[in-house]
DOSE-809483 format. One record per residue: residue in one letter; x, y, z of N, C-alpha, C, O in turn. Coordinates in steps of 0.02 Angstrom, whole numbers, plus 50000, padded with zeros to 5 digits. Atoms other than C-alpha are relative to their C-alpha. Example, Ala and Ser with C-alpha at 12.3 -4.5 7.8 and 13.67 -1.06 7.14 Angstrom:
// DOSE-809483
   rest    n_c1    n_c2    n_c3   ca_c1   ca_c2   ca_c3    c_c1    c_c2    c_c3    o_c1    o_c2    o_c3
      a   50045   49941   50000   50615   49775   50390   50045   50060   50000   50097   50059   50033
      s   49958   49941   49997   50684   49947   50357   49961   50055   50037   49986   50110   50045
This chain:
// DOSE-809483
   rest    n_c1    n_c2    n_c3   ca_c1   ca_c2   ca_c3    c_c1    c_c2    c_c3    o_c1    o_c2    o_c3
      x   49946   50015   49955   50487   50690   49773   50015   49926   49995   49971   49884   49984
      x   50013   50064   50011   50563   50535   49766   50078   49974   50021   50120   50018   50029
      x   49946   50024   49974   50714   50423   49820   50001   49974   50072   49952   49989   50106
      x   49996   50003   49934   50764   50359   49986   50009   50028   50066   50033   50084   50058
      x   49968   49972   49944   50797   50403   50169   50048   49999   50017   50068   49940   50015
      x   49918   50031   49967   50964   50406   50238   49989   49983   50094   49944   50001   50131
      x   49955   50023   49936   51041   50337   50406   49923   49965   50041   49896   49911   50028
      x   50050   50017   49920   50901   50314   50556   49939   50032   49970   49886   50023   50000
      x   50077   49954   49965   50762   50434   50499   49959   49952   49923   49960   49950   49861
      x   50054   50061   50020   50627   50286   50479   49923   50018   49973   49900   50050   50020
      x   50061   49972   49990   50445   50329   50417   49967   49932   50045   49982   49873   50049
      x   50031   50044   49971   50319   50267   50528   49965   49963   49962   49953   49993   49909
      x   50047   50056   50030   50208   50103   50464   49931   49996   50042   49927   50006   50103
      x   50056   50006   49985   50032   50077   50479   49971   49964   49979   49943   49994   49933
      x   50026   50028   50011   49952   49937   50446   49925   49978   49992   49905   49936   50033
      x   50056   50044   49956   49771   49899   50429   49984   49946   50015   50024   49900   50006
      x   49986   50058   49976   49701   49774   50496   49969   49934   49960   49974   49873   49963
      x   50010   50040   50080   49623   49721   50336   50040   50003   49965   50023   49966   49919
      x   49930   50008   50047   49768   49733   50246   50053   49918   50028   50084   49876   49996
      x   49971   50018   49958   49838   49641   50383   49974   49921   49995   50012   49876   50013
      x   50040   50050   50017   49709   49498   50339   50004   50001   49932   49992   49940   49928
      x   49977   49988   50053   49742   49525   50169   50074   49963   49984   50086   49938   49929
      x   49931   50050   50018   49934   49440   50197   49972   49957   50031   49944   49926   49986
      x   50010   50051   49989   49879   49310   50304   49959   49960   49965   49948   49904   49990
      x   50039   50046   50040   49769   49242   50167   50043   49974   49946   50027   49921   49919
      x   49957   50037   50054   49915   49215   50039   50068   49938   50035   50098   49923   50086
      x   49948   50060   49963   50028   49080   50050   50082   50017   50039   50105   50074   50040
      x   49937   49981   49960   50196   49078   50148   50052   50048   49971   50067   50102   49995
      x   49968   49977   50048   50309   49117   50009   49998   50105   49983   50038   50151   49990
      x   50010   49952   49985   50212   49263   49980   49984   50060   50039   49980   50118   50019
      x   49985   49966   49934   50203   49331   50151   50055   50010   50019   50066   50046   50068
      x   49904   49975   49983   50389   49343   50163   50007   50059   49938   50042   50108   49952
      x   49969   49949   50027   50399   49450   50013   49966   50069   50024   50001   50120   50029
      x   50041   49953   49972   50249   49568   50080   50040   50033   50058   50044   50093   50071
      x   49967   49971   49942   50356   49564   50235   50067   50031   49998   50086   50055   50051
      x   49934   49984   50017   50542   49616   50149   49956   50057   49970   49949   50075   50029
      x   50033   49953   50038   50428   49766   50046   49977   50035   50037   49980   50094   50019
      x   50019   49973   49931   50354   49817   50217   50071   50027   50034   50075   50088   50037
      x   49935   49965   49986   50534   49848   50285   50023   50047   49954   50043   50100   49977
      x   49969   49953   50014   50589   49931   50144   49941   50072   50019   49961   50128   50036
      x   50015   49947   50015   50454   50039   50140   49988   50043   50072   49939   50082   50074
      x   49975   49977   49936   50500   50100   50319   50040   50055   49967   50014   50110   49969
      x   49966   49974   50018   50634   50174   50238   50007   50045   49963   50038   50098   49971
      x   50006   49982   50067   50592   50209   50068   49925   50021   49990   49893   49974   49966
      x   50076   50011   50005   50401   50276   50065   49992   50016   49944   49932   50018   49931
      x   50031   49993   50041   50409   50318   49904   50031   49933   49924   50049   49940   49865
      x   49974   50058   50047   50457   50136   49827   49945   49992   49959   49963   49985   49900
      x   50025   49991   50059   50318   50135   49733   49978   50028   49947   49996   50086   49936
      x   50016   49928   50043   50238   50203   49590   49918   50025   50020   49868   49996   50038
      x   50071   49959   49981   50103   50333   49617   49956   50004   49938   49971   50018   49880
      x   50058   50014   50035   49918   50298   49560   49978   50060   49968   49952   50053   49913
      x   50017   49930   50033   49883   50488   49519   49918   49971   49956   49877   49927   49968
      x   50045   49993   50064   49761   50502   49374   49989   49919   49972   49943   49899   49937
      x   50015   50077   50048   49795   50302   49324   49965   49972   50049   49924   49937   50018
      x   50046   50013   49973   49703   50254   49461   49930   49952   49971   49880   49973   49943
      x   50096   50026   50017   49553   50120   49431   49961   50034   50030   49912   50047   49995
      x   50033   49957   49940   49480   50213   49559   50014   50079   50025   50064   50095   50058
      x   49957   49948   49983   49485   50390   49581   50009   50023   50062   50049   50068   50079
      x   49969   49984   49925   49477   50388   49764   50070   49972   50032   50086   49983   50091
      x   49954   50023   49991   49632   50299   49758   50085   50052   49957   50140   50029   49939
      x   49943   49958   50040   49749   50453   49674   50042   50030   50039   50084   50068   50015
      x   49955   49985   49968   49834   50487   49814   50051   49948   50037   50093   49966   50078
      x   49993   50047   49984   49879   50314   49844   50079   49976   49939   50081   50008   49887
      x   49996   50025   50033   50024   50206   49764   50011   49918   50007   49977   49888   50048
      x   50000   50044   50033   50071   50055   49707   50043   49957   50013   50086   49995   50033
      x   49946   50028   50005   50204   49902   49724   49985   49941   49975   49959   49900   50013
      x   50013   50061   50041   50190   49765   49590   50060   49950   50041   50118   49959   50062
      x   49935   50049   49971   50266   49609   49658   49951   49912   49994   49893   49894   49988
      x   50037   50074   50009   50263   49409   49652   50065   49966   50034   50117   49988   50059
      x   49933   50038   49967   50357   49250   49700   50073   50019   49962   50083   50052   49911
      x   49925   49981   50032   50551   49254   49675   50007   49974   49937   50049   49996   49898
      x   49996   50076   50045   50527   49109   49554   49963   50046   49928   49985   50043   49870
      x   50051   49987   50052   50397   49197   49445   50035   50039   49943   50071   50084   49964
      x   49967   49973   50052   50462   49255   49264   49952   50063   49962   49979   50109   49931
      x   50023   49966   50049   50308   49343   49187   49958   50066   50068   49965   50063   50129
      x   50040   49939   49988   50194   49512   49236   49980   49975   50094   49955   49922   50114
      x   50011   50039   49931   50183   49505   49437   49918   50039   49997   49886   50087   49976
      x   50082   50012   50001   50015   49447   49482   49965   50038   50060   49903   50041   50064
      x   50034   49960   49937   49995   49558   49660   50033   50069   49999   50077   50090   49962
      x   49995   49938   50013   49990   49729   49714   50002   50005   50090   49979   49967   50133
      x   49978   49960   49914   50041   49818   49894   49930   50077   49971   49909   50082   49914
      x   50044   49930   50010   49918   49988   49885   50016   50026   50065   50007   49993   50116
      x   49983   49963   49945   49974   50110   50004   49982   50084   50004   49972   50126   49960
      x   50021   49893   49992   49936   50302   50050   50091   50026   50050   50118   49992   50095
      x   49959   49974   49969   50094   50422   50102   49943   50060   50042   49894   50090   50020
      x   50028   49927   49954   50043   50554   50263   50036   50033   50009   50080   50014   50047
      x   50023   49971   50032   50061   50686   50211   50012   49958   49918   50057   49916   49913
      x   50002   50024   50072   50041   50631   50015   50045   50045   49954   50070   50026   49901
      x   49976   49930   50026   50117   50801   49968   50046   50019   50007   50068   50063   49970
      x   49934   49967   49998   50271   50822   50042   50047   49945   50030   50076   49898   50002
      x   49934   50062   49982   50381   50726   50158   49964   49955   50043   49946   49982   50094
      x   50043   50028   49942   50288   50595   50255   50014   49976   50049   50068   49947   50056
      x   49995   50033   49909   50273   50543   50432   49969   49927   49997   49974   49895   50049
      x   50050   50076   49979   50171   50372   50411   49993   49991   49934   49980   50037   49895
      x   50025   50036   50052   50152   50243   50270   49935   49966   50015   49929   49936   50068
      x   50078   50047   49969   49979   50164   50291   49997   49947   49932   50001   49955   49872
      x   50001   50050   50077   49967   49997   50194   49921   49980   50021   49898   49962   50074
      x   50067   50006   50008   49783   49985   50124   49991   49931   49988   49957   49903   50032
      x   50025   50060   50035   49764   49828   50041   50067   49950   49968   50115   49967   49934
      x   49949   50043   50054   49868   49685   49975   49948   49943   49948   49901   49914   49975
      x   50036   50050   50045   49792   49571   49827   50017   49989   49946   50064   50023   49925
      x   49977   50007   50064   49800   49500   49661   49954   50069   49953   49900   50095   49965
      x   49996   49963   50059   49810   49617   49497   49909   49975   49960   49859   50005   49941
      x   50050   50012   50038   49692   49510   49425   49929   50016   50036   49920   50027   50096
      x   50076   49942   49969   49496   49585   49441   50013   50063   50058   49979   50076   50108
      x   49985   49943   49978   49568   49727   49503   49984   49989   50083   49955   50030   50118
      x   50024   50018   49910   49557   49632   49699   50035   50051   50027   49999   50075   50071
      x   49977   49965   49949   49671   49749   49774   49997   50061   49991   50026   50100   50029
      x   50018   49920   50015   49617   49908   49701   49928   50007   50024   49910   50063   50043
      x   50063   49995   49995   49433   49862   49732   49999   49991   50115   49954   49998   50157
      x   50001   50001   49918   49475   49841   49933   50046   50051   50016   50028   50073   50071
      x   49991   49960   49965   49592   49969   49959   49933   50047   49981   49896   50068   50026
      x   50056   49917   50005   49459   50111   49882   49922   49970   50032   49871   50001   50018
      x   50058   49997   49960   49319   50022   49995   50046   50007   50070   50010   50003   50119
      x   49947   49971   49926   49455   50063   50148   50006   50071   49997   50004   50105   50048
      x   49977   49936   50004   49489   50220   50091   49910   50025   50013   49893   50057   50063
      x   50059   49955   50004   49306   50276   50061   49958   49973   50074   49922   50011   50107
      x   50022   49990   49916   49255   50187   50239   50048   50040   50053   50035   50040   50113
      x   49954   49958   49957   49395   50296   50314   49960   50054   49994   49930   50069   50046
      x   50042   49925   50020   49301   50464   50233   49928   49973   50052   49902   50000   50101
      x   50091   49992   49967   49127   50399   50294   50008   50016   50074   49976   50060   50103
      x   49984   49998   49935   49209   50368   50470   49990   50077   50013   49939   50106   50034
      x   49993   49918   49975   49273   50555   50487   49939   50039   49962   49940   50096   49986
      x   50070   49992   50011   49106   50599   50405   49954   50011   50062   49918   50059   50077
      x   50026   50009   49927   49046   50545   50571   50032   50047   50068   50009   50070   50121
      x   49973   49965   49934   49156   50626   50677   50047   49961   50023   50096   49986   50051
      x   49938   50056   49989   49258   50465   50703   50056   49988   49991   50060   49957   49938
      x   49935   49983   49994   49441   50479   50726   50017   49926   49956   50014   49872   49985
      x   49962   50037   50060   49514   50374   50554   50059   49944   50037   50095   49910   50001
């Protein structure tokens, strides 16, 4: 499935709150674009591309993706958005943004899939995700 929403019907956003700590650690610049990519993806939940099978991580295959950098920057963008659609499968109700980080050493793939896999341990427990 893929393309945008029309008119008013918004998906909900979810932030964690490590993710959430995750923008406030990059510089200004790049917290404005985190924050224009966050609006769209209100709209648009399926702006990025999906990790499937390419996944560094395979607990991360239901998860995707949004390469991005400063406006200024010319070559391979150096950060990554990681996000999960709810449902993943069909039409979703909630974007949840896992992780933001740089590309390089795989930082933002290696913190969303320790978010994702402390979410499983949680409800493991019995603990409402």
């Amino acid at each position: 499935m893929s393309g945008s929403r029309s008119g008013d019907d918004w998906v909900r956003l979810r932030v964690l709150e490590e993710a959430r700590d995750d923008v406030r650690a990059l510089d200004r610049a790049l917290q404005g674009v985190v924050a224009d990519l966050v609006v769209e993806l209100h709209r648009n939940p399926y702006r990025g591309d999906p990790l499937e099978e390419a996944a560094p991580f395979p607990i991360l295959a239901e998860c995707r993706r949004i390469r991005f950098d400063e406006a200024n920057w010319s070559q391979k963008p150096r950060y990554r958005l990681i996000y999960r659609n709810e449902p993943h499968d069909g039409s979703p109700h909630e974007v949840v943004v896992l992780a933001v980080g740089r590309r390089e050493k795989l930082i933002a793939y290696v913190r969303a899939a320790g978010r994702v896999g402390e979410e499983i341990r949680q409800r493991g427990r019995g603990r409402p995700a």
